[in-house]
C-alpha positions as CSV (number, residue, x, y, z in Angstrom):
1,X,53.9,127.7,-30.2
2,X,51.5,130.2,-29.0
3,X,51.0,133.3,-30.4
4,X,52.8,136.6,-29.2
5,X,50.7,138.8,-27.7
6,X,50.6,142.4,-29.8
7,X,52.2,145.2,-28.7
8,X,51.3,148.7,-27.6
9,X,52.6,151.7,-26.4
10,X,49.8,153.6,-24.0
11,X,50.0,157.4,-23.0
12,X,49.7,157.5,-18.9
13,X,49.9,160.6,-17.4
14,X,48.6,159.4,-13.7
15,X,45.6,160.3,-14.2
16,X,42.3,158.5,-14.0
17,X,41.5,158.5,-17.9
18,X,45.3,157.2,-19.0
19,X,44.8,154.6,-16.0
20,X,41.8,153.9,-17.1
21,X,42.6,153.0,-21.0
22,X,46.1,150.6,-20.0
23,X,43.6,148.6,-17.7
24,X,41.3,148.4,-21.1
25,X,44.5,147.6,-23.2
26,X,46.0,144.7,-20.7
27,X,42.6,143.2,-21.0
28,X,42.3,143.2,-24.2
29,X,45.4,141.2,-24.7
30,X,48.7,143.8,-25.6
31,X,51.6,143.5,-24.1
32,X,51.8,147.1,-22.5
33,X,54.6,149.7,-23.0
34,X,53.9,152.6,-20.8
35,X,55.1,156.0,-22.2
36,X,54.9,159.2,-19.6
37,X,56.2,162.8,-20.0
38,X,57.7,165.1,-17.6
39,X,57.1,168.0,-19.5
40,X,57.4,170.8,-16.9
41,X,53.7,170.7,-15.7
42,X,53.2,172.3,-12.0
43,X,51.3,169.1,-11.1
44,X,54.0,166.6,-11.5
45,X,53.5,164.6,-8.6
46,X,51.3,162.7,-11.1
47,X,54.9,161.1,-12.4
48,X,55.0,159.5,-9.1
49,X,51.4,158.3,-9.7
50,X,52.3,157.1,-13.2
51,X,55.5,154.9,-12.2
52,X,53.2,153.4,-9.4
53,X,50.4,152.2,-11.6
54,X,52.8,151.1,-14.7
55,X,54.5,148.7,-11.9
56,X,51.2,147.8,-10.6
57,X,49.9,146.8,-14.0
58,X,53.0,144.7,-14.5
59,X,53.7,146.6,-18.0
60,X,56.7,145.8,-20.3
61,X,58.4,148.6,-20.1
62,X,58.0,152.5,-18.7
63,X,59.6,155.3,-19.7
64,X,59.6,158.8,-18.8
65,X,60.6,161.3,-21.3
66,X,61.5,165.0,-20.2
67,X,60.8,167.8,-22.1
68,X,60.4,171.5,-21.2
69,X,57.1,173.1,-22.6
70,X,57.6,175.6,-19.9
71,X,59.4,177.3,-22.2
72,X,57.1,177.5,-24.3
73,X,54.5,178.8,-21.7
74,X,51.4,179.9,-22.6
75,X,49.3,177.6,-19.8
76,X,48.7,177.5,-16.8
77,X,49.9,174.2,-16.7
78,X,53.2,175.0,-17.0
79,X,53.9,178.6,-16.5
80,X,53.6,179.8,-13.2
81,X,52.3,183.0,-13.5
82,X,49.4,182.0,-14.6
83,X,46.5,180.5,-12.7
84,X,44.9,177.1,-12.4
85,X,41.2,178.4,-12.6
86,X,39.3,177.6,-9.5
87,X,35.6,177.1,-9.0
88,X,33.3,179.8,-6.5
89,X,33.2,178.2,-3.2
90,X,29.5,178.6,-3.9
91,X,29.3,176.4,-6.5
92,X,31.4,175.1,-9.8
93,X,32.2,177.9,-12.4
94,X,31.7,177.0,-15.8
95,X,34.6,176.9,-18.2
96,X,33.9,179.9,-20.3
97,X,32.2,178.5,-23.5
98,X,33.5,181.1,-25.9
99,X,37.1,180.3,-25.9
100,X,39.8,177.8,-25.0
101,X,40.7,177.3,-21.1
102,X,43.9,178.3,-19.9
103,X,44.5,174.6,-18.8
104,X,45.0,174.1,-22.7
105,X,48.7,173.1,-23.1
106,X,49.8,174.3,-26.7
107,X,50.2,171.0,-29.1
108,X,50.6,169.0,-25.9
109,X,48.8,165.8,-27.2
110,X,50.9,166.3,-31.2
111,X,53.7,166.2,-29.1
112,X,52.9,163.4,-27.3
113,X,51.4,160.9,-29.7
114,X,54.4,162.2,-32.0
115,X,57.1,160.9,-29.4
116,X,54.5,157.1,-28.8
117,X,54.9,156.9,-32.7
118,X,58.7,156.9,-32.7
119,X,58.5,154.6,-29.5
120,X,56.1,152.2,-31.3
121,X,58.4,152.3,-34.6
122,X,61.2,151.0,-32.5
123,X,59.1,148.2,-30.5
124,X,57.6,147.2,-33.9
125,X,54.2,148.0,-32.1
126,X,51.0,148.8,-34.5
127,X,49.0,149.9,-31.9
128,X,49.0,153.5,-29.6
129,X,46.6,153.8,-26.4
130,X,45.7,157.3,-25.4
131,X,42.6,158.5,-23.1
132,X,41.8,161.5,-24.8
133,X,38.1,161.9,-23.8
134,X,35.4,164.7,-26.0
135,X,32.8,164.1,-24.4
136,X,33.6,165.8,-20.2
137,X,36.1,167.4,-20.9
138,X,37.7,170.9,-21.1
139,X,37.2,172.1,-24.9
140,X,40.7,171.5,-25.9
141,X,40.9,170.5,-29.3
142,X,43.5,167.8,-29.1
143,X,41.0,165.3,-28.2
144,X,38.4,165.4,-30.8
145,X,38.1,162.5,-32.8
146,X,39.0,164.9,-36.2
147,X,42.6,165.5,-34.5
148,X,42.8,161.6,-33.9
149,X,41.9,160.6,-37.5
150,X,44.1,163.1,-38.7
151,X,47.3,162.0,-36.7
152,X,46.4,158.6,-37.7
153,X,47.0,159.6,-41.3
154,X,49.4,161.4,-40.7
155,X,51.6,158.7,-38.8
156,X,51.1,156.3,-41.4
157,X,52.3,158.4,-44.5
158,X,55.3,159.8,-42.0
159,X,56.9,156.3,-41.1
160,X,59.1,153.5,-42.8
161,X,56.7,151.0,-40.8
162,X,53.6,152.2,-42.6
163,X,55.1,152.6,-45.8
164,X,56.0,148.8,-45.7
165,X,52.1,148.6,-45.1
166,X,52.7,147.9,-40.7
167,X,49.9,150.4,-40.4
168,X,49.6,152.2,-37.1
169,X,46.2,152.6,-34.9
170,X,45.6,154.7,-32.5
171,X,42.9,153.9,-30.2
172,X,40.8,156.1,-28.1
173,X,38.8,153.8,-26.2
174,X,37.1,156.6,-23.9
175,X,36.8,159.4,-26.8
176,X,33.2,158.9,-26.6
177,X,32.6,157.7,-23.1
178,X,31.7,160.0,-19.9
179,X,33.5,159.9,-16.5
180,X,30.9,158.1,-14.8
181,X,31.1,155.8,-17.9
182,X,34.6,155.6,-17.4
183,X,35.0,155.1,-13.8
184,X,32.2,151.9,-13.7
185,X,34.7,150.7,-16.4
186,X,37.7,151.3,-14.3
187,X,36.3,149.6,-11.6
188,X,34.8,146.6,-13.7
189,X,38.2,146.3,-14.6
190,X,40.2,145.9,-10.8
191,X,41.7,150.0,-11.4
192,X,42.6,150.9,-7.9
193,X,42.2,155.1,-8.6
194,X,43.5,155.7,-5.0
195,X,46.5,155.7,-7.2
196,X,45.6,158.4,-9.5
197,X,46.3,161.9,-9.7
198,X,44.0,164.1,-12.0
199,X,44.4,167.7,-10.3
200,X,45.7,170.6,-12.0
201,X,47.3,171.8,-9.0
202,X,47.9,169.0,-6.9
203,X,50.4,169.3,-4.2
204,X,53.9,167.7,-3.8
205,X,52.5,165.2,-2.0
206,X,49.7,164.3,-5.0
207,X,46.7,166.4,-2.7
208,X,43.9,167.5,-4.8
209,X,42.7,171.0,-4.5
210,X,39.3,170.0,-4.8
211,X,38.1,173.1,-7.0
212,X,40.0,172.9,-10.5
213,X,38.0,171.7,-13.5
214,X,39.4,168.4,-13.5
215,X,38.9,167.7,-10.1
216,X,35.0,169.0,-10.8
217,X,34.9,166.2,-13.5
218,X,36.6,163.2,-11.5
219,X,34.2,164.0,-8.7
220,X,31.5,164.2,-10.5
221,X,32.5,161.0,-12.2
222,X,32.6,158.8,-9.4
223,X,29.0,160.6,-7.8
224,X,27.2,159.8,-11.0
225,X,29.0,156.0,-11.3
226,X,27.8,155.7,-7.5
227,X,31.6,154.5,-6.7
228,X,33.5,156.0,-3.5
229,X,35.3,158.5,-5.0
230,X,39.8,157.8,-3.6
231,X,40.7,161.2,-4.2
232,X,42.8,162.4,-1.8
233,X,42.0,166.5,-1.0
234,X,43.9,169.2,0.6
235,X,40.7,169.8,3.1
């Protein structure tokens, strides 16, 4: 009989990054188990995006787990009152270098990759898939490779499956990869981003405002990579 294909449980916000890394995961052979989070974020048209791209990539299984950071607060991701930084009209403002954007959500990716651990315990999967990216990206420190390394450990000393020596792995395909990198990979691989959502302040019907840090970087991606960039804008 033939061999079962591993499994793995891959992050996918909706994005072009998570879109990017279950593309990479399918081809490398896992059978995929697609893990989103409604977590309160202002731009959750991107769950819409997400459910549309885990049926599109024929995965196992999707789930959606709700939490509510917005009580937490303290971004502008998910507390209202404060604002998605926007780029001069004139030309893209640069994230200031001497602290952490507001777009940081506190512990968002600990959270996260704590929730694809218990999933994976479950599944009896070894493997997590997340497209945390240091290389463009926004300075938040959930997606170094220290942070990685050290959730890695961490997961393995904290479960019954990695005490029974089932070690976990969480791979971070584009940690070291830029967006134009990324997007020629996308592409290489069949990813159709006219079904991503990357905005921080998309609309309800998944519009991109054109002028927020992550649209800067997916634009910027797909003029570097020479590909036409999908992204639907509000103008």
């Amino acid at each position: 009989m033939p061999d079962t294909p591993p499994k793995a449980v891959v992050l996918l916000s909706g994005g072009l990054d998570s879109t990017t890394v279950l593309a990479m995961a399918k081809d490398a052979g896992y059978d995929c188990y697609a893990l989103s989070f409604d977590y309160g974020q202002r731009h959750n048209f991107e769950l819409e995006a997400a459910a549309t791209i885990a049926s599109r990539a024929a995965v196992v299984a999707h789930k959606i787990i709700r939490l509510d950071l917005g009580t937490i607060g303290g971004s502008a991701l998910t507390d209202p009152t404060i604002a998605v930084p926007q780029a001069d009209p004139a030309g893209w403002a640069a994230t200031p270098a001497d602290g952490i954007p507001v777009t940081y959500v506190p512990a968002r990716n600990t959270i996260f990759l704590s929730l694809a651990l218990g999933w994976s315990e479950v599944l009896g999967a070894q493997d997590i898939f997340i497209g945390v990216n240091a290389v463009d990206y926004s300075g938040y420190p959930d997606c170094r490779p220290e942070f990685i390394a050290a959730f890695e450990r961490m997961a393995n000393l904290a479960t019954k499956a990695g005490l029974e020596g089932r070690s976990l792995t969480i791979h971070t395909p584009l940690i070291a990869m830029s967006k134009e990198q990324i997007v020629k990979k996308g592409t290489e691989l069949g990813v159709d981003y006219s079904c991503t959502v990357s905005c921080y302040a998309a609309d309800a019907a998944g519009r991109a405002c054109g002028r927020c840090d992550a649209c800067r970087l997916r634009a910027a991606g797909f003029e570097q990579a020479g590909v036409s960039d999908p992204t639907r804008y509000l103008s």
